[in-house]
C-alpha positions in Angstrom: 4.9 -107.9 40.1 1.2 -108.3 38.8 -0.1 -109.0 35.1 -2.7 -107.0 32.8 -6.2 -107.9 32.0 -6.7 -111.8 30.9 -2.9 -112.3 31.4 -0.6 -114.7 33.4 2.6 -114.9 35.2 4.8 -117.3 32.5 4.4 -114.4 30.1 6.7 -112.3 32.4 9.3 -114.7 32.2 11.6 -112.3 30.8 11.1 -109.5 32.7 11.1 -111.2 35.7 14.8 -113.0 34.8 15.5 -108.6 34.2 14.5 -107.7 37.6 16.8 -111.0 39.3 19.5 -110.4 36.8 19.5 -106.9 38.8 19.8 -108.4 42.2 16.0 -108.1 42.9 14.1 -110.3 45.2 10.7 -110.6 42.5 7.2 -111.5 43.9 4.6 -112.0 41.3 0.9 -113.1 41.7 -1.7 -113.9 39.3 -5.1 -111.8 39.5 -8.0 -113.6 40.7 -9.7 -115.6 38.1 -6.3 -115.1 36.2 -3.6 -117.4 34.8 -2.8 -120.1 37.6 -5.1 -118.5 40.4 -8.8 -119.8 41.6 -11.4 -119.3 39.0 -15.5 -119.4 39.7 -16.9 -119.8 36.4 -20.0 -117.6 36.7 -22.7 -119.8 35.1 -22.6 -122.2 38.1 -22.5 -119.4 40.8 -25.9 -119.7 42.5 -27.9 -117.7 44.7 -26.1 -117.3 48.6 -23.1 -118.8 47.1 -19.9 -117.3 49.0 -17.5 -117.8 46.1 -18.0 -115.0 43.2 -16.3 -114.1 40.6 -13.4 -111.6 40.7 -14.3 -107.7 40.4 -11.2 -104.9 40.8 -11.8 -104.3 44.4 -11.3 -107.6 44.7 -7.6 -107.2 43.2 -6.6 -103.9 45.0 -7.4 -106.2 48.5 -5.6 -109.0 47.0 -2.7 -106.9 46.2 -2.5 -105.5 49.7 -2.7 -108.6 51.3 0.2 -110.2 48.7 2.3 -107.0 50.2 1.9 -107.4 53.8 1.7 -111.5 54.1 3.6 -112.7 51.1 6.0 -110.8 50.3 9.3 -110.4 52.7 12.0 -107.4 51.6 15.4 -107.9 52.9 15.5 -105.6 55.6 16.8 -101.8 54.8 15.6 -102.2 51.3 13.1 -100.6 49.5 9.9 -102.0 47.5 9.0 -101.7 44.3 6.0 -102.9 42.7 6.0 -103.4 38.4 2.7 -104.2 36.7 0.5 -103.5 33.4 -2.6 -102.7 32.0 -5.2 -103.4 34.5 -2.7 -103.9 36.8 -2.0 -100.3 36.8 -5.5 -99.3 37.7 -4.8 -101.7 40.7 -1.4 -100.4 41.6 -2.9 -96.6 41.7 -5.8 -97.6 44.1 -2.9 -99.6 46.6 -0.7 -96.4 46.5 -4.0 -94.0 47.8 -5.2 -96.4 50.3 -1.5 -97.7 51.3 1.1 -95.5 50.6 3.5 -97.1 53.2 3.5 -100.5 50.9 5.8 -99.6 48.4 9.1 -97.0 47.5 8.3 -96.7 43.7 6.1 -98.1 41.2 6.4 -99.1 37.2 3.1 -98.8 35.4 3.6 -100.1 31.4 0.5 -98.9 29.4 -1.3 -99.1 32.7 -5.8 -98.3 32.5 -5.9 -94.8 34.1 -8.8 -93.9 32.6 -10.8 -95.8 29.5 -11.5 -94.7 25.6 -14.9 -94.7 26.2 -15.6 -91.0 26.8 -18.4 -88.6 26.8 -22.4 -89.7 26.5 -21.1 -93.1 25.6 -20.0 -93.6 29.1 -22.6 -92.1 31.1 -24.9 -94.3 29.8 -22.8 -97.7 30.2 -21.6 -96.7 33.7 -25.3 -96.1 34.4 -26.7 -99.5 32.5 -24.1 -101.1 34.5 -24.9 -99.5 37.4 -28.7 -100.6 37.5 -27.9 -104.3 36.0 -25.7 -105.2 39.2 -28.5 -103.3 41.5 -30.9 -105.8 39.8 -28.8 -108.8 40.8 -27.0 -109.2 37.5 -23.6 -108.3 38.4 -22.7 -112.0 38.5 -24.0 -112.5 34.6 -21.0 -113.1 32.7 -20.4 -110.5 29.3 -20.5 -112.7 26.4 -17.7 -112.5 24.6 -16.1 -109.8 26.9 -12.6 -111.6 27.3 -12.5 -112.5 23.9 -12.9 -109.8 22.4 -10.6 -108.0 25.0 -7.8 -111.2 23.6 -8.2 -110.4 19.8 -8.0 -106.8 19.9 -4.4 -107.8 22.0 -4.0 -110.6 19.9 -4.1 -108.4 16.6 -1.5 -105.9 17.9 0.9 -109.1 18.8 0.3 -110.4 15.1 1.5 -107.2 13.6 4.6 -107.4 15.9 5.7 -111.4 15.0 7.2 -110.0 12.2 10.0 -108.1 14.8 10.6 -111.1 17.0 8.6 -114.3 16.0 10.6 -116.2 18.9 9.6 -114.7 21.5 5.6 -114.0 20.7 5.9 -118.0 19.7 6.8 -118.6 23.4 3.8 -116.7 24.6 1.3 -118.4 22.2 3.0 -122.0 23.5 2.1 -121.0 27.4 -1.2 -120.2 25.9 -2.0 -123.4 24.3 -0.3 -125.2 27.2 -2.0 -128.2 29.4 -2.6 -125.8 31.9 -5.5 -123.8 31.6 -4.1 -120.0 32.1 -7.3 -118.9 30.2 -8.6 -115.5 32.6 -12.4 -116.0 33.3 -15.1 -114.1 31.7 -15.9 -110.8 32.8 -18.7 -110.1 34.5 -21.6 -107.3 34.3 -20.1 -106.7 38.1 -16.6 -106.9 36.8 -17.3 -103.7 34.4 -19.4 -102.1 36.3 -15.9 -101.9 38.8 -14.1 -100.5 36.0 -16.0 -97.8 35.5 -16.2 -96.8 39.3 -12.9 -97.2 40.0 -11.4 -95.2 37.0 -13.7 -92.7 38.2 -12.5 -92.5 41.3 -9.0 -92.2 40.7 -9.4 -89.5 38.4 -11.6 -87.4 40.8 -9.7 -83.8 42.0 -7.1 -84.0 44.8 -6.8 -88.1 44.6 -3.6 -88.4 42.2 -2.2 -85.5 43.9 -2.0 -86.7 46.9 -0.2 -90.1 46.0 3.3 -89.4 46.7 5.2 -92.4 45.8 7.2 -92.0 42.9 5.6 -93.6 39.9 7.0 -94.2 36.3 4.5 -94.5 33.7 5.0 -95.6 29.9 3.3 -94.8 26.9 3.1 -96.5 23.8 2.0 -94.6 20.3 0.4 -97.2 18.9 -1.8 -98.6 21.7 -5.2 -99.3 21.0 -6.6 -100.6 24.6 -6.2 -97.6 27.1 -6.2 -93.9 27.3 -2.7 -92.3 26.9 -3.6 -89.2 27.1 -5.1 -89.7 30.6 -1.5 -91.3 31.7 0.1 -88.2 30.7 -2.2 -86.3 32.8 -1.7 -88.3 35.6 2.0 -88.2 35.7 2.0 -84.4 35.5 -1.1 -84.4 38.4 1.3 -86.7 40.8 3.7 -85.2 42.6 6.7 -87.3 42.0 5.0 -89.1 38.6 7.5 -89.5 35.3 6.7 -90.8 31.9 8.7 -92.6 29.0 6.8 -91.8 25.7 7.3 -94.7 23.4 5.8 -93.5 20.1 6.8 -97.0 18.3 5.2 -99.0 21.0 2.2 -101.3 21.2 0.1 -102.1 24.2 2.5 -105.5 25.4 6.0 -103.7 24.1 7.7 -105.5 26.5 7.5 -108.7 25.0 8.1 -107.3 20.9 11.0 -105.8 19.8 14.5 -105.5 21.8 14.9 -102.0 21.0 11.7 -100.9 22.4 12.1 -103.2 25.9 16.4 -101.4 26.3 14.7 -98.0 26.2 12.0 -99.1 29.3 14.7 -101.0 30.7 16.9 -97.5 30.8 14.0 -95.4 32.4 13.1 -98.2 34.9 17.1 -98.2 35.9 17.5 -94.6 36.0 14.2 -94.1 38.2 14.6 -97.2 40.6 18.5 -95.7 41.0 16.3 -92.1 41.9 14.3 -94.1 44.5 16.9 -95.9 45.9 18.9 -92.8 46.7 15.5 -91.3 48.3 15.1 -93.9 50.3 18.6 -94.1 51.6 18.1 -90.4 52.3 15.1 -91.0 54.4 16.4 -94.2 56.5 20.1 -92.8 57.3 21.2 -93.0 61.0 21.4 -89.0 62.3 24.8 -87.9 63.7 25.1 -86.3 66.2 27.2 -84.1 65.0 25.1 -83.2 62.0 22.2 -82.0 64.7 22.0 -78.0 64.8 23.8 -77.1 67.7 20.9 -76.3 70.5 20.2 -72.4 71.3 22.1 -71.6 74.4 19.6 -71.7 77.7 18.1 -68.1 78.3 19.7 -67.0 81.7 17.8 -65.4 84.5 18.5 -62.3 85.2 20.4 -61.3 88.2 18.7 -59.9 91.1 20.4 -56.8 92.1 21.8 -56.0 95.6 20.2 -53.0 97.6 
């Protein structure tokens, strides 16, 4: 398991007590510069420092190292990997490059592609683009993680209402000792963003991910693109999505209602990929093998 943008593990609590509840093995990391992990504040990185802060490529090696030197699957059982948000941006760059890490993937809300569309883009890609060629990748965004929290923050208030126990709990780990505070963005950080969710969404990449991926939607998100989620699913091969039109961006820690309905699709699809992978890994009998075409016989010479 992996987290969103400026989140941390304790926040999963619940889902990860659904996955264990299940019989699941769970994993989980933090993001660099996230939650519990390493952070390098930015404004005391100086010049030939080796220690930077985090960008996405950064995470996608960080996931694929947490695959193949952390975590240990029992043996004849298949992987899954569950993340969010940015997470998903991740998860979709790990399934190109790697497609022998994992059996099946849950992406909730995940970033395929940003809101920021048209001229607007072009010229923050490019602005981006020339600030890190400058040497300004490193230059923190003022402001950029808070303003990524309130606009997350502000969908969570509207849903205290629904279950005021549970958002309580996340705003306790928050305000916890422990700083689980994700660093500030960086010019470099963005400027990653914007490559990468170009890159994924290029011709002939998604369609040539073939590990079965369930996405979800929710209606009333106001951080990523649905409409480029949808896409995606019906551009992968083996892609599904669960539409939640009641939904906001973290649904899975609001209402119980919304949460049973994932909870179904994620059943119903890791049941599909289970049965797939049993298919693939079963022991051939021999007496399933097509019988073998009978030797050709030479022909006999005749006598004088």
């Amino acid at each position: 398991m992996t987290t969103g943008y400026a989140d941390f593990i304790e926040s999963y609590f619940e889902t990860m007590h659904e996955y264990l509840d299940r019989g699941y093995q769970v994993y989980m990391m933090d993001w660099a510069g996230h939650g519990g992990s390493e952070k390098v504040k930015a404004a005391q990185v100086k010049p030939g420092d080796v220690k930077k802060p985090a960008i996405l490529d950064d995470h996608i090696a960080d996931l694929h190292q947490f695959r193949t030197q952390v975590v240990k699957p029992a043996a004849g059982k298949p992987v899954f990997l569950s993340t969010h948000s940015m997470g998903g941006q991740v998860a979709l760059h790990t399934l190109k490059n790697h497609p022998e890490s994992f059996d099946g993937a849950m992406l909730a809300t995940p970033l395929v592609d940003t809101k920021v569309k048209g001229i607007k883009r072009g010229v923050l890609s490019a602005a981006f683009a020339a600030a890190v060629k400058m040497g300004f990748g490193d230059h923190v965004m003022q402001g950029g993680r808070q303003k990524a929290v309130r606009r997350i923050t502000r969908a969570r208030r509207e849903r205290k209402k629904d279950n005021p126990v549970r958002m309580g709990l996340h705003k306790a780990f928050m305000l916890g000792k422990r700083d689980l505070r994700a660093e500030d963005p960086t010019i470099a950080y963005a400027d990653n963003i914007y490559r990468a969710t170009d890159a994924i969404n290029k011709p002939d990449v998604l369609e040539n991910i073939q590990t079965p991926v369930l996405f979800s939607i929710a209606g009333r998100d106001n951080m990523v693109d649905n409409q480029a989620i949808r896409d995606a699913a019906k551009r992968m091969p083996n892609g599904r999505v669960l539409e939640l039109p009641d939904a906001s961006h973290a649904f899975w820690i609001e209402r119980d209602d919304l949460r049973q309905k994932w909870w179904q699709a994620i059943d119903a699809f890791m049941g599909d990929c289970h049965a797939a992978f049993d298919r693939k890994h079963a022991p051939v009998n021999d007496n399933d093998k097509p019988a073998a075409p009978a030797a050709a016989q030479a022909p006999r010479a005749k006598g004088p």
